[in-house]
C-alpha positions, 0 to 999 in steps of 0.5 A, a space after each residue: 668569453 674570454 680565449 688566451 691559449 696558454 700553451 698546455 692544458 694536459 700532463 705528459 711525462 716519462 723517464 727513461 726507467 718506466 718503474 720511475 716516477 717524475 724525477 727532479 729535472 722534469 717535476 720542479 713541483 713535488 708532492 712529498 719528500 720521499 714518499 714510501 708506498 705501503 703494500 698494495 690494496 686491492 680491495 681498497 680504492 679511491 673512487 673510480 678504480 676498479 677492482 682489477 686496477 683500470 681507472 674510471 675517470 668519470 667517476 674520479 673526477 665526479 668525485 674530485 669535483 665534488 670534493 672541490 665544490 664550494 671550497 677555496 683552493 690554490 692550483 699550480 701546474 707547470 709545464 716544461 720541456 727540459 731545455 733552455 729555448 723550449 716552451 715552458 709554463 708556470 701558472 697558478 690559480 687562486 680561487 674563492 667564491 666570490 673571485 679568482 686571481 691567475 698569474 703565468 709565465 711562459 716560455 724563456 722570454 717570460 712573456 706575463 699575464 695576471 687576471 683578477 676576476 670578481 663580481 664586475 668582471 674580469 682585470 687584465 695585465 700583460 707585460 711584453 718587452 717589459 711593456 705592461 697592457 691592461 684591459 678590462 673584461 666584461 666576459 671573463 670566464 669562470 674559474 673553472 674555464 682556466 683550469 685543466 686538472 680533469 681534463 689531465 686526468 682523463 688524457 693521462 689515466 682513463 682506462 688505463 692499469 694503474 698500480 695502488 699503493 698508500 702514503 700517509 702524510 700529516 695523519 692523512 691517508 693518500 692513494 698512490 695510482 702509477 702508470 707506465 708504458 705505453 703513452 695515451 693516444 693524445 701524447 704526440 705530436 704525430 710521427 714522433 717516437 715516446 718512451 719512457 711515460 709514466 704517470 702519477 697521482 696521489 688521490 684522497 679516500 674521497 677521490 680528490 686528486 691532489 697532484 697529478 705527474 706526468 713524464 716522457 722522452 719525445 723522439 723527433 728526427 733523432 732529438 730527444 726532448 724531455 717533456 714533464 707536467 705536474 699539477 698540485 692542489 695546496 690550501 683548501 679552504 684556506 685560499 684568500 684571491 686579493 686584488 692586485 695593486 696594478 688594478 687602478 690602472 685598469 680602463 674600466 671599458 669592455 673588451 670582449 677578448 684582448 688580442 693575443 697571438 694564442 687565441 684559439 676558439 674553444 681551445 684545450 691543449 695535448 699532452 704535447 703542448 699543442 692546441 687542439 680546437 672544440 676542446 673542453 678548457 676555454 679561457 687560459 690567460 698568461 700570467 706572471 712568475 708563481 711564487 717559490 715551490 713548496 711541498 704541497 702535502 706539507 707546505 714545506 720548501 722541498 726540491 726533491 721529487 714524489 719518485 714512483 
């Protein structure tokens, strides 16, 4: 199978007011316009949180999965350091039943890679000093092994207290679930100071976890670094992959793994950006610049932050 480290499977984020959400320098991607959260509920909840508030996330993201299941859908995360030589990564996945598309950027000098996979296996682009390489994989993966957002949800919220509030957008009930305080353990690297983490998903009646946001500042010998993740979900049952016009340029030849200075066996990624070996994601190629932000609940261009 094919092993392309991206750079950041998990979702870390954190202002320096813990009773904030992500705000617009770290979460270029947000879900709604303001939302307001209504009174809080505790007696009605999302799958997977407790009456005394503390998230299950075995049974959020069994109910998250199973809402997926079967369905088209587009996912986008984005992670970044907030400065301008930092690691930074855009990668957006779209998914039917039959094929899956992967586009991502990464880092400042853009280096690009885009997947095509259907039933023949999977098409390869990488474009690198505006040099393009193209491979054929006769092993890609399956969507799911380029994709983290349960893996985000176990590192940011599992066991974790979260206050619950409700949005409604567009006629839709959302749960708002908020944590802050104290980072998860996986939040690093070691030896480095974290304040300010705060994490925030809008969850569906059916536990589907729309959008997850993370933020926090990271300390490392007196430099403080800004480090922001979010993940959306948008067009469910509506997600159409279509092959790229590049796929001509293809050798049709098996390559069981293209070369790739990331490569990590069995890899996932902390919240800190770093690989971590024997984890659970196991394919995440590079990919090319995703397109123009939208309000994921609504599809409408917006630049303003889901505050918390």
């Amino acid at each position: 199978m094919v092993v392309l480290l991206a750079g950041c499977s998990a979702v870390p984020f954190g202002s320096d007011d813990p009773r904030t959400g992500p705000t617009d320098t770290v979460t270029p991607v947000p879900v709604t316009d303001d939302p307001t959260p209504t009174r809080t509920l505790p007696d009605d909840r999302p799958p997977g949180v407790l009456a005394n508030g503390t998230v299950d996330a075995d049974a959020l993201t069994r109910a998250h999965a199973a809402h997926l299941d079967n369905r088209t859908y587009t996912w986008r995360v984005r992670y970044d350091t907030g400065v301008a030589d930092g690691d930074r990564l855009v990668r957006r996945l779209v998914v039917d039943r039959e094929a899956f598309t992967l586009s991502q950027v990464r880092g400042e000098a853009g280096r690009n890679v885009s997947l095509y996979v259907n039933a023949t296996g999977g098409y390869l682009r990488v474009i690198e000093a505006r040099q393009p390489r193209y491979e054929f994989l006769s092993l890609p993966g399956r969507a799911e092994d380029y994709h983290f957002a349960t893996a985000s949800v176990r590192q940011l919220l599992d066991e974790r207290r979260v206050s619950v509030s409700t949005v409604e957008r567009r006629g839709r009930t959302y749960y708002r679930l908020y944590a802050a305080g104290d980072p998860p353990a996986s939040v690093g690297p070691a030896g480095a100071t974290i304040t300010g983490f705060s994490a925030t998903a809008y969850v569906t009646p059916e536990g589907f976890v729309r959008s997850l946001a993370a933020e926090y500042v990271r300390i490392v010998d007196g430099d403080r670094t800004r480090v922001a993740m979010r993940f959306d979900y948008s067009r469910l049952g509506e997600s159409n992959p279509t092959p790229p016009d590049w796929l001509g340029e293809v050798p049709l030849r098996s390559t069981p793994a293209p070369a790739d200075p990331d490569a990590t066996p069995n890899g996932t990624v902390r919240l800190d950006g770093t690989a971590t070996p024997n984890g659970t994601v196991t394919a995440t190629p590079d990919g090319t610049a995703a397109p123009t932000p939208t309000d994921e609940l609504d599809g409408s261009p917006t630049a303003t932050a889901a505050g918390g």
